[in-house]
Each structure stands twice: as C-alpha cells, then as structure tokens.
N, C-alpha and C positions, 0 to 999 in steps of 0.2 A: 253619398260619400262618407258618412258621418257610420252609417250601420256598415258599410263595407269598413272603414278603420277598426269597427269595435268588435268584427268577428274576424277580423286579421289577429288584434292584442288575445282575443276569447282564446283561439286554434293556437296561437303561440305559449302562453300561458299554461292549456292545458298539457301541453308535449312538455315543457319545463319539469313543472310536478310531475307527470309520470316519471319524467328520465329522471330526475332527481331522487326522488321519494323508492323508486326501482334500486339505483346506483347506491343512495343510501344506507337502504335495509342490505346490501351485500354486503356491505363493508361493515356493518354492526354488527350483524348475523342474532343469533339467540343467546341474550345472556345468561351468567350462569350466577349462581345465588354463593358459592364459593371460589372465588377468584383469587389468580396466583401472583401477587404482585407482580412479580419481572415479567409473566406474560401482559399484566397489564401495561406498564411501562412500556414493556416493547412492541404493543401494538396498539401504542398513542397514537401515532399518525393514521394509521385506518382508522381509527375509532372516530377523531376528532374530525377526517374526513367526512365521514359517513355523517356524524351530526351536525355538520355545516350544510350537509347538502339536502338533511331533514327540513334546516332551518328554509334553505331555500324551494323545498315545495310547499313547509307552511305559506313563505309569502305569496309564493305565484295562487294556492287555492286561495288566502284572501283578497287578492285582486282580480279575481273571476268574478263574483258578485257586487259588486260595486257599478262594473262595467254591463252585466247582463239584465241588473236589474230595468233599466228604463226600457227594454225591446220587451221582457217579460212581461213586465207590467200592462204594456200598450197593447202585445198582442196575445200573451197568454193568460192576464188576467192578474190584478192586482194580491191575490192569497197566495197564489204561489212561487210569483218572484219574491214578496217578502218571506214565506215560507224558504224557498233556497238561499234567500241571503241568511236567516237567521239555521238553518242547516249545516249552511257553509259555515258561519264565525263558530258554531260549535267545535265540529270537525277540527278548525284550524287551534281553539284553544287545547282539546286534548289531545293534539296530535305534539303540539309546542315539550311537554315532558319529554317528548323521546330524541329530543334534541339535548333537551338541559342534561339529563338522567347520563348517557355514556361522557360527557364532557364534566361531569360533577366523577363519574367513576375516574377516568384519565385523572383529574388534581389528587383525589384523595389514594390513588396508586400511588404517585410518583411520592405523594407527602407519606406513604408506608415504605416507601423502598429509601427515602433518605434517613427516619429514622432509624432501621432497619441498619445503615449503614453506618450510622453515627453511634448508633449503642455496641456493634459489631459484634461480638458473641454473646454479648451478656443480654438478656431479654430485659428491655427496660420498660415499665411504666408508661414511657411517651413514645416505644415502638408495639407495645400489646394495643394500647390506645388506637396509634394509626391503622395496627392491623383491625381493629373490631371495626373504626370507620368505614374502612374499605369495604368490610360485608356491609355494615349497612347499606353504604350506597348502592351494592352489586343488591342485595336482596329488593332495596327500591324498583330500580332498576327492571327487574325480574319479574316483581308484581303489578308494574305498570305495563312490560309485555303482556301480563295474563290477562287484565281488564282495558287498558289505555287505547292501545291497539284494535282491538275489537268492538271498545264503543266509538272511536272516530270512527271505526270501518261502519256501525249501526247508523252512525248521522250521514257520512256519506254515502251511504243506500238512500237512505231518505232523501237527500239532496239529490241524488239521481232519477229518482222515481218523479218527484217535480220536476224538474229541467225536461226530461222524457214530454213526460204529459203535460206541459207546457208546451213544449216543439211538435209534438204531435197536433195538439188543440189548434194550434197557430200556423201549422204551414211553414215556420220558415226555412226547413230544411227539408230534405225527401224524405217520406215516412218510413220507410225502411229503418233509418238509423234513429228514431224513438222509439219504436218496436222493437230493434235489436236492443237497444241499450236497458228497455222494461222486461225484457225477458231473461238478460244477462245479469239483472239485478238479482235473481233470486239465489243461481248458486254464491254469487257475493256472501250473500245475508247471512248464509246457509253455513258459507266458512266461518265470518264474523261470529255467529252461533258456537261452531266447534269451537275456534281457540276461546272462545272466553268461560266454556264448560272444560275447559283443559283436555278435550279430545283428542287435537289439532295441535300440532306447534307448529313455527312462523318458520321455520325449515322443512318441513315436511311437502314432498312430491302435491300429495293429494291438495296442499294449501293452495300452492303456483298455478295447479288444475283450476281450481273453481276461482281462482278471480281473474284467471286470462279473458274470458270471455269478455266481461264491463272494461276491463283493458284494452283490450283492443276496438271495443266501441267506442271508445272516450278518444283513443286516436284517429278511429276513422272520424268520428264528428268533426275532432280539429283539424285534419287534413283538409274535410269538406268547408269549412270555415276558413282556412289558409285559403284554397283554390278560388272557392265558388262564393261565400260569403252567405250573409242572412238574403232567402228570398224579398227583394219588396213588397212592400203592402197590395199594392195593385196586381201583382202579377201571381197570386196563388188562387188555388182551387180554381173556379171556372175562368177567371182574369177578370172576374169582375170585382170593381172597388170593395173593399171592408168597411162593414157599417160602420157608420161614425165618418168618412171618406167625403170631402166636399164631393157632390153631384156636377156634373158636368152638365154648365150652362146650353139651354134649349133655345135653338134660332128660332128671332122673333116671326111672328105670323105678321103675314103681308096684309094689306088694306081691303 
C-alpha cells in the first residue's frame, strides 16, 4: 500500500512539473536584454504568471526525490538514489532564478514607468536611474536564459539517466520505458548543449524537437505510475523473491 501511495504522489508530481514548467516557459517566452517599459508593465500579469508556475515546478521536482529515494535505494541501489536526490536539489536550485529573474524584471518595470511618469518630460536622475535598472535586471535575466537554463537542463539529464538505470536495474516498472527514457536522454543533452553555446534559443522549432522525446517519457512513466504503480518486490523478473527476501519457511520432515 505504502509503494502504491508513493508512485501515485511520484506520477502526480511529475505531470504537475511538466504542465507547469511547459505553461510557464510560454508565458515567459525569451527575454530580451532591451526592454520597453510599457511592454513590460503591460505584460505583468503573463510574466508574473509564467513565474509562479516556474515556482511551482521547482516545488513539485523537489518533492520527487525525497519520495523515490527509499524504493531507489532498496531496489536500485543505494549510489544512485542518493545520486538522483542530489541531481535533483541541483536542478531545482538553478532552475529557482528563473522564477526570481522575470518577477524582479515586472517591479523594476513598473518602478521605471512611475518615475518615467513623475518626472513627465523632463528626463530625471531618478527616471535615467530606473531606466538603467531595468536593463539591468532584463540583461540578468537574459544571461541566465543563456547558462541557467541549460545547466538545470545538464543535471536534469543526469537525474534522468539515474532514475532510468535504476528502473531498469530494479524491475519496477516495464523496461521499455527506462530504455525509452536512456535513449530520449541524449537529444535533451544535445539541446541543453546548443542553447548554452548560443546555437539554439529557448523559441526556436528545433529546441521543442529534441526535448519532446524525455517529455513524453517522463509522462508515460507517470501515467504508468498513476495506473499501474511500482512493481512488488516478489513479483519481478522470474517471480522469484529478491535477495535479501525472507525465505519461505520448509515443512518439517516426518519421523
């Protein structure tokens, strides 16, 4: 009962972060290292959207390792659950900027468009000021798309690759979908790769391409997790117990 609750919360969990983290990045989009006040003002509510719902796929991937570490451990081997837990807390600290970063851009907008309005034609001091903040923050901002982005995308490969080979090692789900997900891992990498050489940007066709695949396996596993849950211990590969498995007491011999 205990592994069926924990791969119901796993499968829930991981659908959250995708939808979220998916829905997010839309409503963010690519930012721009020169930003127009009044568009940024006027597309506070996206913006502040989009990094709330960042915020909530950081939390949902920090609550995936906490929860897989004790199956991992048990069945896939104590290196690489703590291995995915400490993959994962990476991931979810430099994923945490791209929350702050558009919501620091939204104040320091709105705090250029009031001076902006308070000094009214005359260019003041304390509207040149807000204006320079505002690039700052947009240039932050900008250069955290170009590295932030694609080194969370680099631990979360790593964290993938574990979880995989772990589920594979283990049995507890069909091996299909740790095969699909080790294999779907490389165009990830491959994109993570492009945008952080500025190949690639976080809009571009070719991007959406190469990380559909680990997308859509990270949903099929939590569907399979939703439905079906972690295989038991006894009942994988030939059905016989996992070493370490108390032995099934032998009837005694007669007189």
């Amino acid at each position: 009962m205990q592994r069926r609750t924990t791969a119901r919360a796993v499968g829930a969990l991981f659908v959250i972060a995708t939808a979220a983290g998916a829905a997010g990045m839309a409503l963010l989009g690519e930012p721009g290292t020169d930003p127009d006040r009044e568009q940024v003002v006027g597309g506070a509510c996206a913006t502040t959207a989009g990094a709330l719902l960042v915020l909530v796929m950081a939390g949902a991937i920090a609550m995936i390792p906490p929860l897989l570490f004790p199956v991992l451990k048990e069945d896939g081997g104590e290196a690489m659950a703590v291995g995915y837990v400490v993959a994962r807390t990476v991931e979810v600290v430099l994923v945490l900027p791209g929350a702050v970063g558009p919501l620091a851009l939204v104040a320091a907008g709105r705090a250029a468009a009031e001076a902006a309005e308070t000094a009214g034609t005359a260019e003041t001091a304390t509207a040149r000021g807000a204006d320079a903040g505002l690039r700052a923050v947009a240039a932050w901002t900008d250069t955290y798309g170009a590295w932030g982005y694609p080194a969370a995308s680099l631990f979360f490969c790593l964290s993938a690759v574990l979880l995989n080979r772990a589920l594979l090692r283990s049995s507890l789900v069909p091996r299909a979908l740790p095969v699909w997900g080790l294999v779907a891992v490389v165009p990830y990498l491959a994109d993570a790769v492009l945008v952080l050489f500025g190949v690639l940007g976080l809009t571009s066709p070719l991007h959406a391409l190469l990380v559909v695949p680990l997308a859509v396996n990270e949903m099929a596993l939590a569907l399979w997790l939703l439905v079906r849950g972690l295989s038991p211990r006894r009942d994988r590969g030939s059905g016989r117990p996992s070493p370490g498995s108390p032995r099934p007491a032998l009837p005694a011999e007669g007189p």
